[in-house]
N, C-alpha and C positions, 0 to 999 in steps of 0.2 A: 522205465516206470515200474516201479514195485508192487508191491500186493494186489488188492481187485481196485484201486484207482482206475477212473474212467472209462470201468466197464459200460455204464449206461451209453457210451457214446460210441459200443462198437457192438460186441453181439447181442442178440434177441434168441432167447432160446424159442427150439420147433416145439410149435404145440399141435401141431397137426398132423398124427400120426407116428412117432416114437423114433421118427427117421434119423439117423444119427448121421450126418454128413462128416469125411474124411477128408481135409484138404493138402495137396500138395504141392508144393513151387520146388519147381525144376528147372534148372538152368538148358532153356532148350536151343537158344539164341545167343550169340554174343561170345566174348572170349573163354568163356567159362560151357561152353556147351558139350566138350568131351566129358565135362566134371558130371555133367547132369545124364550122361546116356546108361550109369547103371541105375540112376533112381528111375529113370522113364522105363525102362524093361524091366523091372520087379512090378511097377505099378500097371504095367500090360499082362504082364504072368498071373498077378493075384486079384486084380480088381474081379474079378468075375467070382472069382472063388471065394474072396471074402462079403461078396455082396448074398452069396448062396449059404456061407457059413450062417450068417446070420451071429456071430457072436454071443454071446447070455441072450439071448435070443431078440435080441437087434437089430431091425433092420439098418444094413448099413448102404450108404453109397461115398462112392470116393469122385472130388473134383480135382483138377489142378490145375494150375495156370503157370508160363511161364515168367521167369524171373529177368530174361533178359540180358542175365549175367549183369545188373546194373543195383546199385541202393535204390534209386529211386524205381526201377521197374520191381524190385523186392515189394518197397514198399508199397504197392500199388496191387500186385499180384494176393499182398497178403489182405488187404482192404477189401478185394474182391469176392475172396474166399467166407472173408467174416460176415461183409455186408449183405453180400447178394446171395450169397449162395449157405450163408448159416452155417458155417464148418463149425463141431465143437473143436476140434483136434487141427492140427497144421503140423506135416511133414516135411521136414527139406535135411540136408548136405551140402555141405562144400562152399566155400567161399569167403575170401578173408572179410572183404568188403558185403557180405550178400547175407550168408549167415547172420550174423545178429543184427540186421535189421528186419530180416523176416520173424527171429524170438521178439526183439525191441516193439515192432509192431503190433503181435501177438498181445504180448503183455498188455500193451494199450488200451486195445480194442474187450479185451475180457477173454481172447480164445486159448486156448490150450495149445502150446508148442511143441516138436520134442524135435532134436537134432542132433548129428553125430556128426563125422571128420572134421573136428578142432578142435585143438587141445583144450583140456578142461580149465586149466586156468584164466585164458584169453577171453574165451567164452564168460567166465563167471566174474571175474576180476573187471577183464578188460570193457564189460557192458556196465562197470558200476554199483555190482552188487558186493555186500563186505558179510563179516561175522555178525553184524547186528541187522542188515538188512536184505537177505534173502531173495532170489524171487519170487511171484504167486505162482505164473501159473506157465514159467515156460523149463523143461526138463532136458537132459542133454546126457549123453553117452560116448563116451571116449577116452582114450589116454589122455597125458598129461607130461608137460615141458618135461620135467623129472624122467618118466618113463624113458621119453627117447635118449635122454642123458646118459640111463643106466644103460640103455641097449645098444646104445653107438660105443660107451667104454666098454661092452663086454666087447665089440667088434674092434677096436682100437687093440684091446690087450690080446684078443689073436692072433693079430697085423704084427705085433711085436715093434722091437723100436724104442726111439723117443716117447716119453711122456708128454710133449710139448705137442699141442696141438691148435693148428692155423685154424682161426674162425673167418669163415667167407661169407661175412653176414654183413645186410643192408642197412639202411640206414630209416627203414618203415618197418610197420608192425612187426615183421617177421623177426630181424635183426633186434627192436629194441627190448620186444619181450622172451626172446633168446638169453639177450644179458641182465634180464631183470635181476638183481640181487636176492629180492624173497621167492619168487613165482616162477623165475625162469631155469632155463638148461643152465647155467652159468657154473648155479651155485651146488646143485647136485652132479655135473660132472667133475668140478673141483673138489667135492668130498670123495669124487674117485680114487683121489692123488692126482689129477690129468693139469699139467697147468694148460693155461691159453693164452695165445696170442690173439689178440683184438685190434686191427688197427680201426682206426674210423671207418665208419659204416662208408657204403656205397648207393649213389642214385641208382635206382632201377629206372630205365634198363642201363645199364653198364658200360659206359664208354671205353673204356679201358681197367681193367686193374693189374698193372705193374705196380703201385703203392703197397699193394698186398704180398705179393711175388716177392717182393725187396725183404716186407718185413719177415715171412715166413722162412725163407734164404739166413737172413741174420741171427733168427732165434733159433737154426737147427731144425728148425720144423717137421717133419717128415710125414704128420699126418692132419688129414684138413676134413672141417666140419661145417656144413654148408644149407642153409635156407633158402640156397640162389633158385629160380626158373630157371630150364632148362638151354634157354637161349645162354645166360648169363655161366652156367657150369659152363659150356662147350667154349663161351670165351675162355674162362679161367683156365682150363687145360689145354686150352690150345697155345695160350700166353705164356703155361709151362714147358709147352712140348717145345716151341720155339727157343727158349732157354736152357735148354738141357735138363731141365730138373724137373724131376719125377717124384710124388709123392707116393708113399706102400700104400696108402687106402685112403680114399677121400669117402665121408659119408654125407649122406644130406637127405634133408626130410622132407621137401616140398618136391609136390608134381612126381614122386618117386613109385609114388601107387603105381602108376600106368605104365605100361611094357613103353621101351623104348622106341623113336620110329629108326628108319633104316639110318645108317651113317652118310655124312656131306661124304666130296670125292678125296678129303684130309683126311678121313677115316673112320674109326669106328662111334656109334651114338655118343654126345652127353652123356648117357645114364650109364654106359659098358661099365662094368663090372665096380661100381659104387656101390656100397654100402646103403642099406635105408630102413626102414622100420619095415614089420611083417605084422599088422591086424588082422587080417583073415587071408586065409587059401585056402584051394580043396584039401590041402591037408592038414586044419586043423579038424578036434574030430566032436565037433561042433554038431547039433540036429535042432532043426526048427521046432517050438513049440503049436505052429501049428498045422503042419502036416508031417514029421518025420522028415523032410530031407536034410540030407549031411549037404555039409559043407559042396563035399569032391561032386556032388547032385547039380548043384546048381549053380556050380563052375562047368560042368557038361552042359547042362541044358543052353546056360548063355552062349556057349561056344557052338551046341549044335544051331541054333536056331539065329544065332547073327554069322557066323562064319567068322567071328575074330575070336583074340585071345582073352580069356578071363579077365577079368579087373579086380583089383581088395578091393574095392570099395560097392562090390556087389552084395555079399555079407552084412554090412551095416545097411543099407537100401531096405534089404529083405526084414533085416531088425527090427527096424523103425515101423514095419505094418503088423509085426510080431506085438510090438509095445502096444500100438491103437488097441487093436485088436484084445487086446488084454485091458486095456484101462476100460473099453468098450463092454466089457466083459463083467470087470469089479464093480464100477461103480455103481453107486446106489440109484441113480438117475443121469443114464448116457447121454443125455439131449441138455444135462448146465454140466457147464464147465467148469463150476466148483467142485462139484462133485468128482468129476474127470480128476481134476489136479488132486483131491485127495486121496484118489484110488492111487496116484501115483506115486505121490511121495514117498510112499514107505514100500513099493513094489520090488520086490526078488522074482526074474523068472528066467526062465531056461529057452537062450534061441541061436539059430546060427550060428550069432557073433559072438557066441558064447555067455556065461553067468552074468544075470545084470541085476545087480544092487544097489537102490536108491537109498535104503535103510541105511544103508553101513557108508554110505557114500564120503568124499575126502570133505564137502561141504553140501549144504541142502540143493535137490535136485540135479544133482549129477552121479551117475554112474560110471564106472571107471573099465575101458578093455584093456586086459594086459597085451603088451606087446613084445614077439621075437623080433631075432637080428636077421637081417636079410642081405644080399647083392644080386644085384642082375646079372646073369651069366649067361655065356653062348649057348645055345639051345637049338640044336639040329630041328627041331618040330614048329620053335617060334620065333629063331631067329635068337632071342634072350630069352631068358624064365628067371623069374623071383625066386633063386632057391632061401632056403631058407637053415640058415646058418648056426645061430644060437635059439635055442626054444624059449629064453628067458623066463618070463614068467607064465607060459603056457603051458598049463597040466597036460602032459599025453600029446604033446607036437614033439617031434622029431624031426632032425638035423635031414634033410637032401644035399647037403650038399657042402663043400668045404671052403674056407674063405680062400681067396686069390690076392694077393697082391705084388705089386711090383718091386 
């Protein structure tokens, strides 16, 4: 739903006392609950400190609920936030199905959205919004199909090789707006020069794909591009390893954030040394706007304080309270969420995840992260590390590391 339709049947602005409620749905439950553990420890790290900042001098407090990893626990989680507990604002990540029902709801209801990991176009396009109708009040920050196009053919033309590249793509969301003609990777990796092979998408999860293996085998294929789960990669290569045939570099964009887990007793991870997009790391050289830390800052702290390895998707986490925080800040009255959304629309500010531009945006209410090329490499200290390969469109990143392929 668009503009402030059916606000009256969702928020009630606080008139008792200027308290600006923050709300959060995090996937703390259900198949989606690795996706949700860096927005749960950002919102443990700063909830104190931005209820102490006080914002343009606002008192803030932050709720969340979890999402369940389900639409319908989204949708519920977001109901909660608005009805019971008066959120102007709603923060969430991650989730193909989960994500824009918690913006969808948002919108509904009158409260202010903002959300980041997925692509900009899926988000804007794919919830129904065009050049003539916008949305009101739900905002979003991320790359875009395009971006990872351009970032896997700088990592392709490294690989060297064939120009013909095997797509390993489903036959759901991922897959179709992969091939979208106007929106997707398709049409911005082919103005590469890269052509593609495409056979018919696959059911997830994956019973077999030798259909694919056959057709990549026949076109010359040598290098593959992929939106599989990681259960669904570690078939696809192991379906190759069996057949002798070895691709120089497979890339792929989904679930790729997350360091790899250990290898079955066949061998090394799904993710070993694939290619995949680079949004944030401690070494992009990124500072929060609201306390000074750098990136490399709070990629240590997540690591001293859980004993695992960093995650990208801690970066965007910490962003998205950077944004509140900032709209909490602008607007002319932080308790309606009209006001909120038009603090936001036309917002530029300086965080983590680096420059975010709603003004200059590709369409209304989205902000754009540039993205480097990255692979997972063997990593004496974690087993793999995300080095980080091409800096593409990132001012001041720097190359760790060299591309591998076979």
């Amino acid at each position: 739903m668009h503009g402030d339709r059916a606000v009256a049947a969702g928020y009630r602005p606080d008139t008792g006392g200027g308290i600006v409620t923050i709300g959060v749905v995090i996937a703390r439950s259900g198949r989606l609950a690795s996706l949700g553990d860096p927005l749960d420890f950002v919102l443990s790290d700063l909830a104190p400190r931005l209820e102490r900042m006080a914002p343009g001098g606002n008192r803030v407090r932050l709720v969340s609920r979890d999402s369940r990893s389900t639409a319908e626990g989204a949708r519920q989680a977001v109901a909660e936030l608005v009805r019971d507990e008066r959120a102007v604002i709603v923060l969430t990540l991650a989730g193909t199905q989960v994500l824009p029902v918690v913006a969808d709801t948002c919108e509904e209801l009158g409260a202010v959205c903002v959300s980041s990991t997925f692509p900009w176009q899926v988000y804007y396009y794919g919830r129904g919004a065009d050049d003539e109708r916008p949305f009101g009040r739900t905002f979003h920050f991320c790359w875009g199909l395009d971006d990872i196009a351009g970032v896997f053919a700088e990592l392709w033309e490294c690989a060297g090789g064939s120009r013909a590249v095997g797509c390993l793509w489903n036959d759901g969301p991922q897959g179709n707006w992969s091939r979208h003609d106007r929106h997707g990777f398709a049409p911005a990796a082919r103005a590469r020069g890269h052509r593609l092979v495409d056979p018919p998408g696959y059911r997830e999860p994956a019973a077999d794909l030798d259909a694919h293996l056959r057709a990549f085998r026949d076109a010359d294929v040598d290098l593959v591009t992929s939106a599989a789960t990681a259960r669904d990669l570690a078939l696809f290569r192991a379906t190759a390893a069996r057949s002798g045939w070895h691709p120089r570099l497979i890339t792929c964009s989904r679930w790729l954030a997350y360091p790899p887990g250990p290898g079955g007793p066949a061998g090394p991870p799904a993710q070993a040394n694939v290619g995949t997009l680079v949004y944030w790391s401690p070494a992009h050289p990124y500072r929060s706007s609201l306390d000074d830390r750098t990136a490399a800052d709070l990629a240590g702290s997540y690591e001293q304080r859980t004993g695992r390895q960093w995650l990208q998707p801690l970066g965007l986490a910490y962003a998205l309270f950077e944004v509140a925080a900032h709209a909490v800040s602008t607007a002319d009255d932080a308790t309606d969420p009209a006001s909120v959304a038009s603090a936001l629309r036309c917002a530029e500010l300086e965080t983590i995840a680096g420059r975010l531009d709603w003004a200059s945006g590709p369409v209304p209410n989205v902000a754009v992260v540039p993205l480097a090329g990255g692979q997972w490499q063997p990593s004496a200290r974690h087993g793999y590390e995300l080095a980080v390969i091409t800096p593409g469109r990132v001012g001041g990143l720097r190359p760790t590391g060299d591309l591998v392929v076979t």
